[in-house]
Each structure stands twice: as structure tokens, then as C-alpha cells.
C-alpha angles and dihedrals in degrees: 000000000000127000112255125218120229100262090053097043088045085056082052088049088045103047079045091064092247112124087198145055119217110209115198132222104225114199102169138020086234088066098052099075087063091047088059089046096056088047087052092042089058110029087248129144112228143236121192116186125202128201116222090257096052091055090048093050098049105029118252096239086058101059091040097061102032085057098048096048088049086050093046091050103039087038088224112145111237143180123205114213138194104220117210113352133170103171115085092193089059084046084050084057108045091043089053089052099054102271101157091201147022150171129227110206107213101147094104085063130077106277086250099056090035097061089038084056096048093049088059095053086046086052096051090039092051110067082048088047091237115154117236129222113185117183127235118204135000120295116195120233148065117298117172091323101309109115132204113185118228092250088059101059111114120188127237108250129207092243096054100036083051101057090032094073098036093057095043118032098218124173093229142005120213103206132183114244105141118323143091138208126258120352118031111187091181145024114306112233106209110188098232087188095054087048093053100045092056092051093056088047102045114030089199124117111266138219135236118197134178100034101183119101089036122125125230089244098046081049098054089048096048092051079046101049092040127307120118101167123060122184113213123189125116105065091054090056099049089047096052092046091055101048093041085051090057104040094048085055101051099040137084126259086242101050123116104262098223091074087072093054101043092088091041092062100032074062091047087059099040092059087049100054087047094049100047084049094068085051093071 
């Protein structure tokens, strides 16, 4: 089966009754078997998104081909996505070795190189018929090691959001209304107006990053008034780590270590089902 890029595998979530598509942050090959068996839980397709890191660690090819096999077998679509990315030669790459989306993460630029800079990544997708997200604004929070303080977030306003996809054409537009990446010690505040008010502007499908803190009826709203992209990331991880943590204590040198890794990735699942739910 053929990897799908995000705009055909948005018309599957749609004819599937879903309004939103969960992309998921994969940081392990052990982990991708429990993302399948969520999409099959819940008659999803399916988006896995990989960080740079992440693509370096493991070897493009590899991913490429251990997700389309698993695609292939368990006859769930998926898109494979590279997640926040500023270096046109690593998007080069990952579009070469059968990546069918990326981001290019231009927010931390001035709005005029950004969308240059974007054009050139759309120019590079489009013969490859990979789908392209840039990112508007400034959104707080870790993400693979790149940091924004919390007196740095901007948020993504109408105007902007409005001629930068004009000018551009992009697939998709991240934009900052209220989250954060990583850890979220409180409630998000995701400013439904402001969210609103971009989706009548733009017509174009929406991202939501930085999914932790909020809550599962700020979720459902947000897929309502606009998103149709949610990154999802944090809470895997963190439920992987514990339960690996645990399992590893309390286990022998000789046993089989997937047995250690059997709960983390019945977790991993679990997170998964719960999460696609809110997308209907």
C-alpha cells in the first residue's frame, strides 16, 4: 500500500466520519505496532509523524519501508509526516526517501522570509506529491529540543494567517492560539475566537500543536470551529517511559525484553484510541 499525503488521507478520515486527523509523534520502532492497533481499534487511518531526530536515529529508509509494510498488512491508510522542520536540505532528504509530508518550521523568521521559505519547500513537495504544513506565530514549549519561553509565544493573528496562505498555498497552517508543546502543568486556554476567526479567513485545514493541558472539551470545539490537524506526542511518551520504568524494575536480567515492552505499548494504544475519539 502507498503512503498517503495529508489532504488524501484527511478525504479517508472524513468519509470515516472523523473531522480530524491525529498525527502521532513516533520515537521508537518498538512503539509503531500499538499505533496500527489503535487505527484498527477505531477504523482510523492513520498519521505518524517523525522529528528530525528521530529520523536520524533510526534511518529514513527504515521508517519508510517498516511503515509501509505495516500499512500494506493491516490495510490501514497512512501518512507519514516529518514534524517541525527548518532545514530544507533534511526536508530534501526525507522527501527523496518516500516521506509523503512535511513541515517546514519557519515561525521563528520574519512572515516574508517565512513564506519565501515555504514556497520553496511547496516547490520541492509537489512534484513527489507530498503535502506541505508550515507553522504562523510563535507556540511555547519543548519540541525536540528546540525551546520557545513562555514570554515569547505570539499568537497567530487573522491578518497574517490570512496572506500567508494566499501567498503560499500551503496544505496546512500550524498556528498559535493557546498551547504549548511538551509538558503542560495547567489548563490549556485556547482562544476559540481567534480560532474562528482564522478558519473563516483561511479555508485552509488548520493545526493544532502542543495537545497536552487541553482539555477533551476544548479539543472537541477546536476540531468543530476549524482544526483539522492535532499533534499528539507528549502524553505517549510519558506513558511509555512509566511503564517501561516499571516493568524494567521489577524484571530479570534473562528475560525476554519484550516483555518489558508489551504494557508500554498496550499504553501507547490506549492513549491513541482515547485521543482519535475526540476527532469525530
Amino acid at each position: 500500500m502507498n503512503l498517503y499525503n495529508f489532504t488524501d488521507l484527511l478525504q479517508v478520515a472524513k468519509q470515516r466520519e472523523f473531522k480530524a486527523l491525529g498525527s502521532f509523534n513516533l520515537h521508537c520502532l518498538e512503539m509503531l505496532p500499538a499505533f496500527f492497533k489503535a487505527a484498527e481499534k477505531t477504523n482510523s487511518p492513520l498519521m505518524i509523524q517523525i522529528s528530525t531526530g528521530t529520523a536520524k536515529y533510526l534511518g529514513h529508509r527504515l521508517l519508510v519501508d517498516a511503515i509501509c509494510s505495516l500499512s500494506a498488512s493491516k490495510n490501514v491508510p497512512t501518512c507519514l509526516h516529518l514534524d517541525h522542520c527548518s532545514d530544507l536540505e533534511a526536508i530534501q532528504t526525507a522527501i527523496d526517501a518516500g516521506f509523503s509530508s512535511v513541515m517546514y518550521d519557519g515561525s521563528h523568521l520574519p512572515i516574508e522570509e517565512n513564506i519565501a521559505n515555504t514556497r520553496r519547500v511547496i516547490d520541492m513537495a509537489r512534484p513527489h506529491n507530498v503535502s506541505v504544513e508550515a507553522e504562523l506565530g510563535a507556540i511555547g514549549g519543548s519540541e525536540d529540543g528546540k525551546v520557545v519561553a513562555m514570554e515569547a509565544i505570539a499568537f497567530t493573528t487573522v491578518e497574517d494567517a490570512r496572506r500567508f496562505v494566499h501567498e503560499t498555498g500551503v496544505d496546512m497552517l500550524a498556528i498559535s492560539i493557546g498551547t504549548v508543546h511538551g509538558l503542560y502543568t495547567g489548563k490549556a486556554h485556547i482562544q476559540h475566537q481567534r480560532l474562528a476567526e482564522i478558519t473563516r479567513a483561511t479555508a485552509t485545514p488548520l493545526v493544532l500543536h502542543g495537545g497536552t493541558g487541553v482539555s477533551d472539551e476544548d479539543m472537541r470545539l477546536a476540531v468543530r470551529s476549524g482544526i483539522e490537524k492535532v499533534n499528539v506526542g507528549t502524553e505517549m511518551n510519558v506513558q511509555w517511559v512509566a511503564r517501561c520504568k516499571q516493568t524494567f524494575e521489577q524484571g530479570k536480567v534473562n528475560d525476554s525484553v519484550r516483555n518489558f515492552l508489551v504494557p508500554a505499548n498496550d499504553a501507547v494504544t490506549n492513549v491513541l484510541v482515547e485521543k482519535i475519539q475526540l476527532f469525530r
